[in-house]
C-alpha positions as CSV (number, residue, x, y, z in Angstrom):
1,X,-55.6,2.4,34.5
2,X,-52.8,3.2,36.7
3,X,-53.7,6.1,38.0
4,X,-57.3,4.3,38.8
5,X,-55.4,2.0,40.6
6,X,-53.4,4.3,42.6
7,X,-56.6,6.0,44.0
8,X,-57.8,1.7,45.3
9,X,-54.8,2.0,47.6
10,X,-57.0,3.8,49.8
11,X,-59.9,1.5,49.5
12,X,-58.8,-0.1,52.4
13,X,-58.5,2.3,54.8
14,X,-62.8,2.7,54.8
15,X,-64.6,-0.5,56.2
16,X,-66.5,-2.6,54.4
17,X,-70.3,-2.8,54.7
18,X,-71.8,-5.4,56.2
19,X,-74.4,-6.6,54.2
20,X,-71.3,-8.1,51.9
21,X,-72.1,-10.1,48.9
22,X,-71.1,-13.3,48.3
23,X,-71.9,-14.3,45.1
24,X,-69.6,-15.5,42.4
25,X,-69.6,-11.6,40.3
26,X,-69.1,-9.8,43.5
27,X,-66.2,-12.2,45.0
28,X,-64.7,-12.0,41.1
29,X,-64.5,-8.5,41.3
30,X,-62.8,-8.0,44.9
31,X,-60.2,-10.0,44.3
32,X,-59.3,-8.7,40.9
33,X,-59.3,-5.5,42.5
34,X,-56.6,-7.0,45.2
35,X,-54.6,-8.6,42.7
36,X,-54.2,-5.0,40.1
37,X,-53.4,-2.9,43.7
38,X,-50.9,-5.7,44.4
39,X,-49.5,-6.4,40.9
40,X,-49.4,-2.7,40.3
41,X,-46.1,-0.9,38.7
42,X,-46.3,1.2,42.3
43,X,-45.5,-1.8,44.1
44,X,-42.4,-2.5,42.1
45,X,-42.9,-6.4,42.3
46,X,-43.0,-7.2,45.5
47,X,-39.5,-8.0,46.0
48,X,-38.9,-9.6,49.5
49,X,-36.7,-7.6,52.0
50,X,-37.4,-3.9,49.6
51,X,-39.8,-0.8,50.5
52,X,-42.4,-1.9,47.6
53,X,-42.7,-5.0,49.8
54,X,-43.2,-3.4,52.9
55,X,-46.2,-1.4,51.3
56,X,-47.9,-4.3,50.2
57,X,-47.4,-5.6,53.7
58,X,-49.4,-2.5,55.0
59,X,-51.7,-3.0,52.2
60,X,-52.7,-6.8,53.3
61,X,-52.7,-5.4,57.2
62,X,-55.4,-3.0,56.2
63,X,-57.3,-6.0,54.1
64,X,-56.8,-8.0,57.2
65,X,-58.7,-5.1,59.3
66,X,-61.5,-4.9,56.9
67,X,-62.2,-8.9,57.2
68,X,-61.7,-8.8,61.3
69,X,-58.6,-10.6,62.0
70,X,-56.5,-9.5,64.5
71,X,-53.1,-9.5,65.2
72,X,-51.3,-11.9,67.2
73,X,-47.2,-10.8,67.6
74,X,-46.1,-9.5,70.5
75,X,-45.8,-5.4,69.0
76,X,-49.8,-6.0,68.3
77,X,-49.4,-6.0,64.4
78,X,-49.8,-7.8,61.7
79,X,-46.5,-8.2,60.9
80,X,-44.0,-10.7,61.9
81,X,-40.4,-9.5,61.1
82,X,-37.1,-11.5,60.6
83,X,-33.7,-10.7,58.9
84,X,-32.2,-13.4,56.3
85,X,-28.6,-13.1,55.2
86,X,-29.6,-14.0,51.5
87,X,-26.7,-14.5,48.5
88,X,-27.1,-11.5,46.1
89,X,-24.0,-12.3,43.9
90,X,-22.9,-15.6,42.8
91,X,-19.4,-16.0,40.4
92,X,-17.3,-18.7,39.5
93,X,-14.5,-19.9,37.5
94,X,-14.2,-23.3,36.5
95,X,-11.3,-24.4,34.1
96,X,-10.6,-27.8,32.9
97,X,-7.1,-28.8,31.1
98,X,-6.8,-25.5,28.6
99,X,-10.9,-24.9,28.4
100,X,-12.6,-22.6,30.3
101,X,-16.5,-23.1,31.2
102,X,-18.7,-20.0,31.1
103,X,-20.1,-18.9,34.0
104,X,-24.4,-19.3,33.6
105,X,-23.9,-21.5,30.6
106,X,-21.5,-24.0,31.3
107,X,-22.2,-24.0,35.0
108,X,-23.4,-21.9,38.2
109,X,-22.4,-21.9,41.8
110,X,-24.7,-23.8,44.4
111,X,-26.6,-21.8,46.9
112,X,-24.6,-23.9,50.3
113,X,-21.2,-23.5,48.5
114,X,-18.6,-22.3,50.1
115,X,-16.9,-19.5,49.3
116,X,-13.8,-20.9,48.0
117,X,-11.4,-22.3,45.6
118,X,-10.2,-25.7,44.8
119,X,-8.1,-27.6,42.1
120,X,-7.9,-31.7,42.1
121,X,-8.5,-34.2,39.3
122,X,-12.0,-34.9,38.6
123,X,-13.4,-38.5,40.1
124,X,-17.1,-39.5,38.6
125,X,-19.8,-40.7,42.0
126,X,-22.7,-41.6,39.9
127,X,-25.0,-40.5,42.4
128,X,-22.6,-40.2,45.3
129,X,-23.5,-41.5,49.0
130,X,-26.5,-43.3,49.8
131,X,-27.0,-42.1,53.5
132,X,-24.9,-40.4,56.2
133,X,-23.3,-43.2,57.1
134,X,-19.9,-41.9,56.2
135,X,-18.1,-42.5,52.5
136,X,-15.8,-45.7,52.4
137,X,-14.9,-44.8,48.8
138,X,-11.2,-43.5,48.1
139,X,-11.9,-41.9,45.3
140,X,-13.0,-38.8,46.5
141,X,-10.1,-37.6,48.9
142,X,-8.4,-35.1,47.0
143,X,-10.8,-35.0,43.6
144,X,-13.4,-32.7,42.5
145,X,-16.5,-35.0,42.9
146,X,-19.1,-35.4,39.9
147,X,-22.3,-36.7,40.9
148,X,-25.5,-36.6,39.5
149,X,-28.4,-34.5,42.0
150,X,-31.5,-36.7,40.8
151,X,-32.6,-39.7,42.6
152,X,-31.9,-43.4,41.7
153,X,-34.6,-45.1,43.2
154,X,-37.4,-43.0,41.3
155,X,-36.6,-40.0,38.6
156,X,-39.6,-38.1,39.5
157,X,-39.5,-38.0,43.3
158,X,-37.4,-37.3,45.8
159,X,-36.3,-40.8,47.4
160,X,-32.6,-40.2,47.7
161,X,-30.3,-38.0,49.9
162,X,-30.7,-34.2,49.0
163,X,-27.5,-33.1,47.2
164,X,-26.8,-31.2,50.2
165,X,-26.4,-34.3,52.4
166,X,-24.3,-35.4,49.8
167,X,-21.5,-33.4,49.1
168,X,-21.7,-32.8,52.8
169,X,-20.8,-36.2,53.1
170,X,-17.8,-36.0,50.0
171,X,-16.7,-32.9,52.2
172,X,-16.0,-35.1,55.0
173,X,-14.5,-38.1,52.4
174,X,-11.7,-35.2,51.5
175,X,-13.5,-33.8,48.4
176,X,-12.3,-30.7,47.3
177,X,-15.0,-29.9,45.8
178,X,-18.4,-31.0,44.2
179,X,-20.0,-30.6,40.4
180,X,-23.8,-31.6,40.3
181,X,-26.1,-32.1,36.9
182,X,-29.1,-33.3,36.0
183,X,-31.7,-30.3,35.4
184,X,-34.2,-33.0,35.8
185,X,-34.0,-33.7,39.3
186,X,-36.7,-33.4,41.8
187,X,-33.8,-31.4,44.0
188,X,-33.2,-28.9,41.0
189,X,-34.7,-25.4,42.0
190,X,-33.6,-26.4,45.4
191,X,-30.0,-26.3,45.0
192,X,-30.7,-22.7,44.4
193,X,-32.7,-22.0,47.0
194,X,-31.3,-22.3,50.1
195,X,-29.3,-19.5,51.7
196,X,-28.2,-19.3,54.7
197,X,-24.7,-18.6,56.7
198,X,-24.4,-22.0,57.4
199,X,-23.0,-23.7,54.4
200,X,-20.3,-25.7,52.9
201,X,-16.5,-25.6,53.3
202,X,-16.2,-26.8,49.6
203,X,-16.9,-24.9,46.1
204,X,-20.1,-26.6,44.9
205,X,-21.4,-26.1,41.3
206,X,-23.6,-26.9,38.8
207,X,-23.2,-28.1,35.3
208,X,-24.5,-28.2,32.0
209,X,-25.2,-31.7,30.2
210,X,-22.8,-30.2,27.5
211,X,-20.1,-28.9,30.7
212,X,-20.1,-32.7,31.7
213,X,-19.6,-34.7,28.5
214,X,-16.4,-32.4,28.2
215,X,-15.6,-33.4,31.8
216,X,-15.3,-37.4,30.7
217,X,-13.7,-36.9,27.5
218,X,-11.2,-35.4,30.0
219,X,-10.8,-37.3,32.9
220,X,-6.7,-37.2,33.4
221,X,-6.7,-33.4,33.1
222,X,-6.7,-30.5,36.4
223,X,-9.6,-28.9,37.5
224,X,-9.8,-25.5,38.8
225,X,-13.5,-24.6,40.7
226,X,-13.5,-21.5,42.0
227,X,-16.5,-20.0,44.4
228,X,-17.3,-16.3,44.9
229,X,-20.4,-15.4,47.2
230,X,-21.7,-11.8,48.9
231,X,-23.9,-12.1,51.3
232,X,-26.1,-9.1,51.8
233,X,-29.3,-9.0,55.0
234,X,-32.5,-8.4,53.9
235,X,-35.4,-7.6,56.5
236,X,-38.5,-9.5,55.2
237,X,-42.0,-9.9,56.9
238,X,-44.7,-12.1,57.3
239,X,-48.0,-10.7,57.5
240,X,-50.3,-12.8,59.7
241,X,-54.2,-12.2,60.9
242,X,-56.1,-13.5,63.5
243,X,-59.6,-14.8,63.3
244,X,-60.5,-16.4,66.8
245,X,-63.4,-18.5,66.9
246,X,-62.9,-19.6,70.7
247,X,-62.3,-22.9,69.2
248,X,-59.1,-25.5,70.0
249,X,-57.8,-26.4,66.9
250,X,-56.8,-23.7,64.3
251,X,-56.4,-23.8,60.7
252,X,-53.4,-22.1,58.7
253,X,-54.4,-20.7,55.4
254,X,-51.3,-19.4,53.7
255,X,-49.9,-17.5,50.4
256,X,-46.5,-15.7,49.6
257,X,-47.3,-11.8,48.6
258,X,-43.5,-11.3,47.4
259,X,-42.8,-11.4,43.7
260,X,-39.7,-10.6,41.8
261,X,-39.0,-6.9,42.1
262,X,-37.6,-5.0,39.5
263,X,-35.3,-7.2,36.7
264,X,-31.7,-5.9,35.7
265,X,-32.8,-4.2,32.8
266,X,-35.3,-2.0,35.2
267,X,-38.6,-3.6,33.8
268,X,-41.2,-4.0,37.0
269,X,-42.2,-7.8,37.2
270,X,-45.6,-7.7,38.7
271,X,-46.4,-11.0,39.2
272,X,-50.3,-10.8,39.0
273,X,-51.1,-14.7,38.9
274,X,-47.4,-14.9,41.3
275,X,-48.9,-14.3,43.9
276,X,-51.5,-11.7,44.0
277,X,-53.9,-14.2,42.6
278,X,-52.9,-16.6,45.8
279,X,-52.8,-13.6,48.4
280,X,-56.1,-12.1,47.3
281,X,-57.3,-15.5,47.7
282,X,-56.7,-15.4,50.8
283,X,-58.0,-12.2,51.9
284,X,-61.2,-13.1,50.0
285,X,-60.9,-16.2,52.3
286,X,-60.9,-14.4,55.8
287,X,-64.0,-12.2,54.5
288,X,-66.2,-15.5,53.9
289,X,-64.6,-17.3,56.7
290,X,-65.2,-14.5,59.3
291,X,-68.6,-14.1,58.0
292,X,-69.4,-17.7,58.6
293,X,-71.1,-18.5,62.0
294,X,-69.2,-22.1,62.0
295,X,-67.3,-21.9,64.8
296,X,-65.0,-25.0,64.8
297,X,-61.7,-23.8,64.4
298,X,-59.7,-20.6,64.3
299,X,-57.9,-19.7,61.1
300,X,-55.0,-17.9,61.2
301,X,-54.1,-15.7,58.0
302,X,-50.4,-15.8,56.8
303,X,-49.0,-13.7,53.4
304,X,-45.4,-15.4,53.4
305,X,-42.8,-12.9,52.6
306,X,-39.4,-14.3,50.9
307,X,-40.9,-17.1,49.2
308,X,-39.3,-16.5,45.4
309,X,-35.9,-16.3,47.4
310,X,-36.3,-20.0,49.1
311,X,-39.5,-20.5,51.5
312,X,-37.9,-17.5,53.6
313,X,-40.5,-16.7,55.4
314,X,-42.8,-20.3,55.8
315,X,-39.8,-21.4,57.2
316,X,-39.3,-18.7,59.8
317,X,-42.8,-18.9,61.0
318,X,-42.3,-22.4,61.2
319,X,-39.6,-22.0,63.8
320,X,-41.7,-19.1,65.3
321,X,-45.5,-20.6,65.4
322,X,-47.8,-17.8,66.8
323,X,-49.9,-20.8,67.3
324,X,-48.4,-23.5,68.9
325,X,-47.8,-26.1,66.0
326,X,-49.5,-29.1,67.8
327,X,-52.9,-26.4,68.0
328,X,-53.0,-26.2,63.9
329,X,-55.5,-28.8,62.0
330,X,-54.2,-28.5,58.5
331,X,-52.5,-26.1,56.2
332,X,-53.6,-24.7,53.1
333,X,-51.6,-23.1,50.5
334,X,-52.4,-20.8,47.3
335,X,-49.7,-20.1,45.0
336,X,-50.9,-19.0,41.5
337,X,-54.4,-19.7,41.2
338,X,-55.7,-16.8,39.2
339,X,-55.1,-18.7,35.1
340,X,-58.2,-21.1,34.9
341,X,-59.9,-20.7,31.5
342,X,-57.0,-18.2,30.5
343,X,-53.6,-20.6,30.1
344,X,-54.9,-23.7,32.5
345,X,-57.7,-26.2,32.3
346,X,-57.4,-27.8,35.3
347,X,-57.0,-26.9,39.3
348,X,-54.2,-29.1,40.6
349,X,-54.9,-29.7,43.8
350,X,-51.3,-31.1,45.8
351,X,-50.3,-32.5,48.9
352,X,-53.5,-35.0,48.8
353,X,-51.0,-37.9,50.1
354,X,-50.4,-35.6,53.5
355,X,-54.0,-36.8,55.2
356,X,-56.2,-39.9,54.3
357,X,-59.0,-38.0,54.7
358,X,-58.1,-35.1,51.4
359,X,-59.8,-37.2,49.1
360,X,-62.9,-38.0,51.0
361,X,-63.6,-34.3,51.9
362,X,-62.5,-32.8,48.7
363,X,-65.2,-35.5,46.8
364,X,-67.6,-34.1,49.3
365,X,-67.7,-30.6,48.2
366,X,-69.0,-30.7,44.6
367,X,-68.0,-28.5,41.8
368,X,-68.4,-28.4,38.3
369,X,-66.3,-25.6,36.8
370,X,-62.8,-27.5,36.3
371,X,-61.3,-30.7,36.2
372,X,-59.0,-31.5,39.1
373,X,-56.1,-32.9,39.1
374,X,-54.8,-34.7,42.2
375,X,-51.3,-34.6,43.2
376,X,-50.5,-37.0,46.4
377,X,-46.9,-35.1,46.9
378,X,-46.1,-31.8,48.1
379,X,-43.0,-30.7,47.0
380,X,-40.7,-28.3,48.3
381,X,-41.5,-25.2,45.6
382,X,-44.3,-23.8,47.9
383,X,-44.7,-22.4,51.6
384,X,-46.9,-25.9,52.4
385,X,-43.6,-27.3,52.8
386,X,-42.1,-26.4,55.7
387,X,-45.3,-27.8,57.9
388,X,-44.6,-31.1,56.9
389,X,-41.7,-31.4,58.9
390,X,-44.0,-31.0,62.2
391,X,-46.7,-33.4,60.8
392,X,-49.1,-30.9,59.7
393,X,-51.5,-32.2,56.7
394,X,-50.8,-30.0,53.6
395,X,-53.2,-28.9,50.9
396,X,-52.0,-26.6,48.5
397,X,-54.2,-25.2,45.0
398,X,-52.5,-23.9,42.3
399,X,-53.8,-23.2,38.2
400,X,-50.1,-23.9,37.2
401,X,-47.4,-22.5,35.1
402,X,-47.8,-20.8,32.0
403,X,-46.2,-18.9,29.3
404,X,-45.8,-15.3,31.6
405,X,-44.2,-17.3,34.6
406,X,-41.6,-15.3,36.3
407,X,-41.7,-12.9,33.3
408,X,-42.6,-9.2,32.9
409,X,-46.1,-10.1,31.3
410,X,-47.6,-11.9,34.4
411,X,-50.1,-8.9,34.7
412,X,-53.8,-8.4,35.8
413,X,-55.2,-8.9,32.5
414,X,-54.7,-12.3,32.4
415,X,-56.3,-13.2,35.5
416,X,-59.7,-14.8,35.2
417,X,-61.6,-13.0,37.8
418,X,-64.4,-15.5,37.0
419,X,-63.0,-18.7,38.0
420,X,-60.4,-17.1,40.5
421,X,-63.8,-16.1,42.6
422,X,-65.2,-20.1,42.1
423,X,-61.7,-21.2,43.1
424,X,-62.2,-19.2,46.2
425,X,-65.5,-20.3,47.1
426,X,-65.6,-24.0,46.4
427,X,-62.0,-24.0,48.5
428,X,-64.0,-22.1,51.3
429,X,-66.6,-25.3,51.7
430,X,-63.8,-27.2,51.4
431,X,-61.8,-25.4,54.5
432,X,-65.0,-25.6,57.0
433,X,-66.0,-29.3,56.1
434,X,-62.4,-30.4,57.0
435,X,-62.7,-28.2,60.2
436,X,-65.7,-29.9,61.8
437,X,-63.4,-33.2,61.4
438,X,-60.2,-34.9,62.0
439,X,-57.5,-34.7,59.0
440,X,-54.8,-37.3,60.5
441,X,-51.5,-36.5,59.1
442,X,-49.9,-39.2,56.6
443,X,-46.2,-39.2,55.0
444,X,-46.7,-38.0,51.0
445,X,-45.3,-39.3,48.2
446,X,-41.6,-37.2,47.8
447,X,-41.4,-36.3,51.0
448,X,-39.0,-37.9,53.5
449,X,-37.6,-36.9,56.8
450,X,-34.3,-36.3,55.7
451,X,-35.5,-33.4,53.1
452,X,-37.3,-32.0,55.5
453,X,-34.5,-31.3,57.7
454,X,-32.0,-29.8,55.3
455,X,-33.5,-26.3,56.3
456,X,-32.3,-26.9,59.8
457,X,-29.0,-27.8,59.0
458,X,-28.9,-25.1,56.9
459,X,-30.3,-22.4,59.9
460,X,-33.7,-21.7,58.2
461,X,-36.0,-24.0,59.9
């Protein structure tokens, strides 16, 4: 099987013919055969910023080729290059009276820590500051701040300040540092997520439910948080194709190729459903799209690099449009869309809040090989994210998580080529029946203005 695989490499490299098939079988088998090249051991997972990425970058350029796009940066390829000073190494040390916490356990460091140490008595926030206002409580100068990172207006969305604004704000109250919980939170995988040289003065860290219950038994007693962070650069790219219609408006259709690399023990995580499935989806896409003789948008092509790392690379083409962002109609996103009828029942379909119009078009396309499950948020675990800030309506596809998420067994034989190639087809007549209209951009649920601008303060966005 591998060395089969090995030989589709070159697949690419020959055109296609053009009497292409579109039917259901022939779509199913493409894109299975783009998702085993791409989640094959010879591409070492994908990891953003390594060689193996780089050669599935080449890989998707040559995919791009065969469908008719066309580059549009400024060294005429597909690739759009930027370098992101990422955290490789995170410890910590965090002792309380005579007990010591276990770093990974008891508690982990905070992507927009600094990298420093502190020691203070510990002073409980609740939730901490409500805006940006400034902090007219006492109680944090000197302490090390305990707050809780979910919201209290609503548990399951993201209503309140992002942690970040908040210890930002205990920072300037005279914190010495900050201790967030709550694995619940809408802000969870986020804490984690952004990197960037721009950070905090203050040792921020997370702790366990268990970590915290020690923490009040103990109120009276010292506190020693200790921060230690490497940096390292990583050069990621984007790989983005072209497909000009001659038209005004232009429609971004968008999945990250980069996976997880290779684990510590040296076992290759493939990532098959994350996200071959998404970026084969994709490719599939520009082959019916440039087929189609609609001409009433463009569609520009975009495999996000850096995505498992923090949005890396939506984010930097957000601050870099190669189409200006006031040119672009929607966005659609696929991120994991290849476990229907294997580990899912049901296509969620998210960011449906983002135009008034998502229901009315999705309802006009008919389909009868899933249920659907409508989402009106779009949160921030996905390159759709990042467009919100400019006002961009968001759609973004996804069969969910299952059992082989983010482990070694997310392979090719999971993938339902079957359903994968309806998925595909049925989002294709959704794509040109939203370009021949207008899809008005509307706030979603969990989003707010204030989340969307973290990345900026942070030097992503």
């Amino acid at each position: 099987m591998k060395a089969l695989l090995i030989i589709f490499v070159i697949i690419p490299l020959v055109s296609f013919s053009q009497s292409i098939s579109f039917e259901n079988e022939a779509v199913g088998k493409r894109i299975c055969n783009d998702i085993a090249v791409l989640a094959n051991d010879s591409l070492g997972g994908r990891e953003a910023g390594s060689i193996y990425e780089k050669n599935a970058a080449n890989y998707i350029s040559a995919r791009f080729v065969d469908c008719g796009l066309k580059p549009l940066s400024s060294d005429s390829s597909f690739s759009q290059g930027f370098t992101v000073n990422y955290n490789v190494q995170y410890k910590g040390k965090f002792v309380f009276g005579s007990d010591t916490a276990v770093y990974k356990k008891d508690f982990s460091i905070i992507a927009f820590s600094g990298n420093k140490s502190a020691e203070g008595k510990m002073y409980d926030a609740d939730y901490g500051p409500k805006d940006t206002l400034g902090i007219k409580d006492d109680g944090y100068q000197g302490h090390i701040v305990l707050m809780n990172s979910g919201s209290r207006i609503n548990k399951k969305e993201s209503n309140d300040l992002h942690p970040y604004y908040r210890a930002l704000e205990a920072q300037k109250a005279g914190a010495k540092a900050v201790v967030f919980y709550n694995m619940n939170s809408a802000y969870y995988r986020s804490l984690f997520s952004y990197n960037s040289s721009r950070r905090l003065t203050i040792p921020v860290a997370f702790a366990s439910d268990k970590l915290v219950s020690k923490l009040r038994s103990k109120t009276d007693c010292l506190v020693i948080l200790e921060a230690v962070i490497k940096m390292q650069s990583y050069e990621m790219m984007n790989v983005a194709g072209f497909l000009d219609k001659k038209a005004e408006k232009t429609v971004i259709i968008g999945a990250h190729f980069d996976h997880l690399g290779i684990n510590s023990s040296g076992i290759i995580m493939n990532g098959a459903d994350d996200n071959a499935s998404g970026t084969a989806g994709i490719i599939e896409l520009a082959r019916i799209l440039s087929a189609s003789s609609d001409s009433s948008v463009n569609y520009l092509f975009i495999a996000f690099s850096g995505e498992e790392k923090g949005l890396f690379g939506s984010y930097h083409y957000s601050r870099h449009p190669l189409i200006p962002m006031e040119k672009v109609l929607f966005m659609l996103n696929f991120d994991m869309i290849g476990r229907l009828g294997v580990s899912s029942n049901k296509l969620l379909v998210l960011g449906m809040g983002s135009s008034s119009r998502w229901k009315t078009i999705i309802k006009s396309v008919p389909q009868n090989f899933t249920k659907l499950s409508f989402q009106k948020g779009a949160p921030e675990v996905s390159d759709q994210f990042p467009f919100l800030k400019y006002q961009i309506p968001v759609i973004y596809f996804t069969s969910g998580i299952h059992p082989q998420y983010h482990t070694q067994f997310d392979d090719v034989e999971y993938i339902n080529c079957e359903s994968t190639a309806k998925v595909v087809l049925w989002v294709s007549e959704i794509v040109m029946t939203a370009a021949k209209q207008e899809v008005p951009f509307s706030r979603p649920s969990g989003f707010s203005q204030t989340t969307a601008t973290i990345a900026i303060m942070l030097g992503i966005l």
